[in-house]
Steps between C-alpha positions, in 0.01 A plus 500: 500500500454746819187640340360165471576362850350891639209425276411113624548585866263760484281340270178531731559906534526566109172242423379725742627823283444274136272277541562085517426465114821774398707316755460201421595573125829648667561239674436233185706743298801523676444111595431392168921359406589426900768262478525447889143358585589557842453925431085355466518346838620845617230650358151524576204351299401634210257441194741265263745427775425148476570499099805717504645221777383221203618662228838572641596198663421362132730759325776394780425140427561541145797697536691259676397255218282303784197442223303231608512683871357844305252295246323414830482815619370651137264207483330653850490776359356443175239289615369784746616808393216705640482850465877524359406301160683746309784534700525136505488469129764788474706291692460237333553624148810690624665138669398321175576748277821599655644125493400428114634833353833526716611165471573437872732240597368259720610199620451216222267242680274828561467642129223267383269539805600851542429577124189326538356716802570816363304438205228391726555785666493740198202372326316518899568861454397487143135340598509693808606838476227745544636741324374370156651851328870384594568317194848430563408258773326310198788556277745400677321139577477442135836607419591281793307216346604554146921475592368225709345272194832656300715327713302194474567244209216298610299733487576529115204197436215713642639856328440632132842418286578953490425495897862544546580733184155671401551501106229860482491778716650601844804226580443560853246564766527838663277769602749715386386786255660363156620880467682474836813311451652216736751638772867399375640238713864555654 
């Protein structure tokens, strides 16, 4: 990224052309997926820089399956998200989301605590999200919720009996226009 290395070395001259609020968002832009978080020592403070570096190492964490490692890192940042509330809850809805609906393999004496943060971490974005129009946040943590209790035969005791086969209506939950059919599957 030549432009980007141009653009962060002379960061002071195009504030100076921009303004600081424009660069910064340029800077938190082209930040915002870093895998190396030695780039943000490189670069020069900015408004978010301190998130982005969070938020990162987290996404790192996770993706080299270290989870208890990144649920302390989410943790700080849930329980002080500041001004980036809804970037944390994106985030957070995105990790959660992303693990329930793809199925990722993880290493076995991880699935049960793993499982269990990202549904805290979903329904944190659910109760969170300032967004309140963004429904599928919402959606998604009761879908979430509802394969969860599906998958549960103890959970059968505290459920009506057509909880797992609805005998009227809909047979599934779904936002999904009924007109609109369901995507074939490969």
């Amino acid at each position: 990224m030549v432009w980007f290395t141009a653009f962060s070395t002379h960061v002071d001259k195009y504030t100076k052309i921009h303004g600081k609020e424009e660069v910064d968002k340029k800077l938190y832009s082209s930040l915002n997926y870093c895998p190396d978080l030695n780039e943000f020592s490189l670069i020069p403070d900015f408004k978010g820089k301190d998130f982005l570096i969070k938020k990162n190492k987290a996404d790192l964490l996770i993706r080299s399956k270290k989870y208890k490692e990144a649920d302390v890192v989410i943790n700080e940042m849930m329980s002080n998200p500041g001004e980036f509330k809804q970037e944390v809850c994106d985030f957070l809805y995105f990790t959660g989301r992303y693990t329930f609906m793809s199925k990722v393999s993880m290493p076995v004496n991880y699935q049960d605590f793993w499982t269990k943060k990202c549904l805290s971490y979903v329904q944190y974005a659910a109760y969170n999200l300032p967004d309140r129009e963004n429904v599928q946040v919402i959606f998604s943590y009761a879908a979430i919720l509802d394969g969860i209790l599906k998958q549960m035969p103890e959970a059968a005791k505290y459920l009506p009996e057509d909880f797992l086969a609805p005998l009227h209506g809909v047979k599934e939950f779904s936002i999904r226009p009924t007109e609109l059919k369901q995507k074939p599957s490969k």
